[in-house]
C-alpha positions, 0 to 999 in steps of 0.5 A, a space after each residue: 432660391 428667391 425671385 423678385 418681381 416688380 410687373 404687377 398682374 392685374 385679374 379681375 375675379 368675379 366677387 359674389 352681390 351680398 349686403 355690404 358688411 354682413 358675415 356672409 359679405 365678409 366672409 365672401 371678401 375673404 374667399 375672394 381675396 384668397 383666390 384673386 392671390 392664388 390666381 395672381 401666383 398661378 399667373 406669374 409663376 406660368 410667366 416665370 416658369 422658365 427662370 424658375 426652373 419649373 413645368 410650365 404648366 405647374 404640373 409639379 406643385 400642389 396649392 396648399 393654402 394663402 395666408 392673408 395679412 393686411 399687408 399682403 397674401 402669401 400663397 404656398 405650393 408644395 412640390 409633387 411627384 405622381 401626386 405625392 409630396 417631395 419632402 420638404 419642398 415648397 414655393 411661397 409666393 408674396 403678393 402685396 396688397 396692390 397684387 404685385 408680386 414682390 417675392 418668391 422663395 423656392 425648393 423646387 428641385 427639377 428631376 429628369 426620372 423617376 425611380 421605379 420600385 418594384 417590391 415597396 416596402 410596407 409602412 410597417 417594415 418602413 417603420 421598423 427600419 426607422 426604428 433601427 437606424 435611429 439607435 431606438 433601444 426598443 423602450 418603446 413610444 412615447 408618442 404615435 409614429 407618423 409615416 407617409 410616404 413621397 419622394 426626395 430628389 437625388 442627382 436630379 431623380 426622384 426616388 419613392 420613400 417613406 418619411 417615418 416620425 419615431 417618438 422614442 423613449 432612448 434616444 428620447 425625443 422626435 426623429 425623422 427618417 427618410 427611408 428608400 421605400 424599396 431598399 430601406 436604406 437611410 436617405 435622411 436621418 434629422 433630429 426634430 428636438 429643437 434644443 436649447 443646450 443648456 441647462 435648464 418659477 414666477 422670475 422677471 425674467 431671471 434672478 441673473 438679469 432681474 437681480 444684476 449679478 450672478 453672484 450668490 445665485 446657485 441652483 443648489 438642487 432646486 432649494 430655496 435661498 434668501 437672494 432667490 426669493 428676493 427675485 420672486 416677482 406677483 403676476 396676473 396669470 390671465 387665460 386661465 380655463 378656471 378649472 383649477 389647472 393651468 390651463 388656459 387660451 394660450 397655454 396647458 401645462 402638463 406636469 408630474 407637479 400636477 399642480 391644481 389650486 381651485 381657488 386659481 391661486 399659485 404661488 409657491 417659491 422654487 423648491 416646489 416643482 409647482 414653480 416651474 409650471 407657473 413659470 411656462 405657463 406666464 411666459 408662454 401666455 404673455 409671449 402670445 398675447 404680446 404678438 397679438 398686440 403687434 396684429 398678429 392674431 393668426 401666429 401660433 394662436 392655439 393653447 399648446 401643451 408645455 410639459 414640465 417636471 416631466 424630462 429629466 435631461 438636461 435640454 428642453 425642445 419643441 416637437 414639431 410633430 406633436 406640436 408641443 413642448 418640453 423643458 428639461 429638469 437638469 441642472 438649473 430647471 430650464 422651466 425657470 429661465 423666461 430666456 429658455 422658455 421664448 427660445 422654445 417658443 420661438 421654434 413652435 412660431 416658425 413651425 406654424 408659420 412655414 411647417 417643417 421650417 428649418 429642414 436645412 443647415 442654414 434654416 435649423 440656424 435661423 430658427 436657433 437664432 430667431 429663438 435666441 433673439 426672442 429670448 433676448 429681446 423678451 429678457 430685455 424688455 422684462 427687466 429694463 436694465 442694461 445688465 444681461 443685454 446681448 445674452 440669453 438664458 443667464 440664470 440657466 447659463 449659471 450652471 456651466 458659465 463663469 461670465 458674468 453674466 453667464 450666456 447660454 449664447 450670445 448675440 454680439 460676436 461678430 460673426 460673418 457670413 460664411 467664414 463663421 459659419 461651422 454647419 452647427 446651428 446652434 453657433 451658425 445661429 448666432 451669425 442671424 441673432 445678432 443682425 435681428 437684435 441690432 435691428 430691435 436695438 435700431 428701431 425698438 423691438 415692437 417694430 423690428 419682431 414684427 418684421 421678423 414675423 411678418 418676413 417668416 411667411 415668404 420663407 420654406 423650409 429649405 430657406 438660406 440665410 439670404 433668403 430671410 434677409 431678403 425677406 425681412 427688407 421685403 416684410 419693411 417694403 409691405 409693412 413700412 413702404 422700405 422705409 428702413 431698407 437702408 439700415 436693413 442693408 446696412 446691418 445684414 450685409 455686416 454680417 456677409 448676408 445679401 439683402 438683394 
């Protein structure tokens, strides 16, 4: 759900006498915005409580935190029930820098009962019944199980369950159960392994693209060729801890390679596993420097575990719940495609900018879209060709492509919404690819992704595909005073998407 406004509310908060400039100024500047955005949001929200389908007196959200940017503050809420979470559930509300509150994007759901349960399930029996209705062969962890317990609304009644986070080795990856905390029935099951399909050293920023053809290019069970290593491009890797690992501000790879040179130098070709290391740990590092060269210095900014030569399937994924990520070793490794590697990238950005994002059909396809967008744009602006635009992950595409380029998807078919849309995000996400790569392609990429960045903040989970379009004209209103409303509208409503 979205909600426009265009009345500013005007409150006065009083702001702590401290010496101009001083930390403690600052920081007090800081605080005051913060609570004079949190007091305009609580405002309008009790004025627009009616249209919004919420209590009056906000008795069902729980304030999380605001987000402040030079472009305005977003305050996000979190929907309750006795004081427990409803997953997946929130409100965010954009205030822009005059306090004027420009959007809202809900999940609030009204109920009129709640369920009552008299014999609760304990978290150990919830757990285990997660661990059934996931397949989980009994193999074991490879990561802590997370369970909390809340409610989800059904046919308008709020119903106590525990959320229960399964790291299983088969199926291997992340899993999210809802589970009936009386009857441990399956209310929900969601596969959390955002996944690039495909298959999966340093390339600039694949041999495909860099060299301009996939012909005589085979993975070849990871040897060495004369045309492969032609592509092999010298990097600086900045960031780096000096411990001799490739650990650094931004990135640490964890691997079976183990690769270690305490002289901090690492070059190897790619039938050294060490390649692949190398490989994640340049793009990541450089894909986070380059958003904080946009002025986003609270994106993502942390040094997040990449897990290479550790998967030997043929996917790699971003867990949300422990935050790292995974690149698959099968076929062509996934850790050798810079294409691969933003798209993955990509979901740990709008995981840390709205937690839980895409915890609906049309969120999943954004976020698959979102990532095959900053993998694109990113392979385009490496290798500064023609060849490969519109296309992502074209060396890791080679094993089961014969385009030339090979794709792992592109971002030029034309698809409209909602005739397109066939509930599977990979496809669905290329109907929100392709208007986000037409705006880059309109307006140059620095400008368009920090419009995308800037919009993820006034998104929920359950977001639509309409609501990320209203919220990138939104992110243009506050960044360029809408200076590109009319080629926003334009290129979104090409593909069936409603700006307004």
């Amino acid at each position: 759900m979205i909600w426009s406004a265009a009345a500013a509310l005007v409150i006065t908060l009083g702001v702590p006498v401290c010496q101009q400039g001083s930390p403690m100024a600052q920081s007090s500047m800081v605080k005051a915005k913060e609570i004079n955005a949190k007091a305009r949001a609580d405002a309008y929200l009790k004025e627009q409580a009616g249209a919004l389908k919420l209590p009056q007196d906000l008795s069902g959200l729980s304030y999380v935190n605001t987000v402040q940017t030079r472009a305005g503050s977003y305050v996000r809420y979190q929907q309750t029930v006795n004081g427990y979470q409803v997953f997946g559930r929130q409100l965010a509300v954009t205030v822009d820098p005059s306090g004027e509150i420009s959007l809202v994007v809900s999940d609030y759901i009204p109920y009129t009962s709640v369920e009552r349960v008299e014999d609760k399930l304990s978290k150990g029996q919830a757990e285990s019944k997660a661990h059934k209705l996931i397949g989980d062969n009994g193999e074991g962890d490879w990561g802590t199980t997370k369970n909390t317990f809340g409610y989800v609304i059904q046919n308008r009644k709020a119903i106590p369950a525990y959320k229960v986070i399964v790291h299983a080795k088969k199926p291997f990856g992340a899993w999210e159960t809802i589970v009936h905390a009386g009857t441990g029935k399956l209310l929900k099951k969601k596969d959390l392994n955002q996944k690039a399909i495909g298959s999966g050293q340093v390339f600039y920023p694949n041999p495909v693209e860099s060299s301009g053809s996939a012909s005589n290019l085979a993975d070849n069970n990871d040897a060495d060729s004369p045309e492969l290593t032609a592509q092999l491009k010298p990097v600086a890797l900045q960031g780096l801890d000096g411990s001799g690992t490739l650990t650094g501000d931004f990135v640490n790879v964890y691997s079976k390679a183990k690769t270690n040179n305490k002289s901090n130098v690492f070059r190897y070709t790619r039938s050294d596993d060490r390649f692949e290391d190398v490989m994640a740990y340049y793009h990541i590092d450089r894909l986070q420097r380059y958003i904080q060269l946009l002025g986003f210095t609270n994106i993502n900014n942390r040094s997040i575990t990449a897990n290479v030569n550790t998967y030997k399937g043929d996917n790699s994924f971003y867990s949300p719940t422990k935050k790292d990520l995974t690149f698959g070793s099968g076929g062509v490794d996934d850790a050798e495609d810079a294409g691969v590697i933003a798209h993955e990238y990509g979901h740990s950005i709008q995981d840390n900018q709205v937690p839980g994002f895409g915890d609906s059909i049309e969120g999943g396809s954004m976020g698959e879209g979102f990532g095959d967008y900053l993998g694109a744009v990113y392979e385009d602006a490496l290798s500064g060709k023609s060849f490969g635009r519109a296309c992502v992950a074209e060396w890791d595409a080679t094993s089961y492509s014969a385009g030339d380029p090979p794709c792992l998807r592109r971002l030029d078919e034309n698809k409209v919404y909602p005739n397109d849309a066939i509930g599977e995000v990979h496809a669905d996400g290329e109907i929100w690819s392709q208007p986000l790569y037409e705006l880059a392609n309109a307006m140059g990429r620095d400008a368009a992704t920090k419009i995308i960045l800037q919009s993820h903040w006034s998104l929920t989970p359950n977001a639509s595909f309409n609501d990320g379009a209203r919220a990138i004209k939104q992110a243009d209103k506050l960044l360029n005073n809408g200076k590109n409303g009319t080629l926003i509208d334009r290129i979104f409503n090409a593909r069936g998407l409603s700006t307004k």
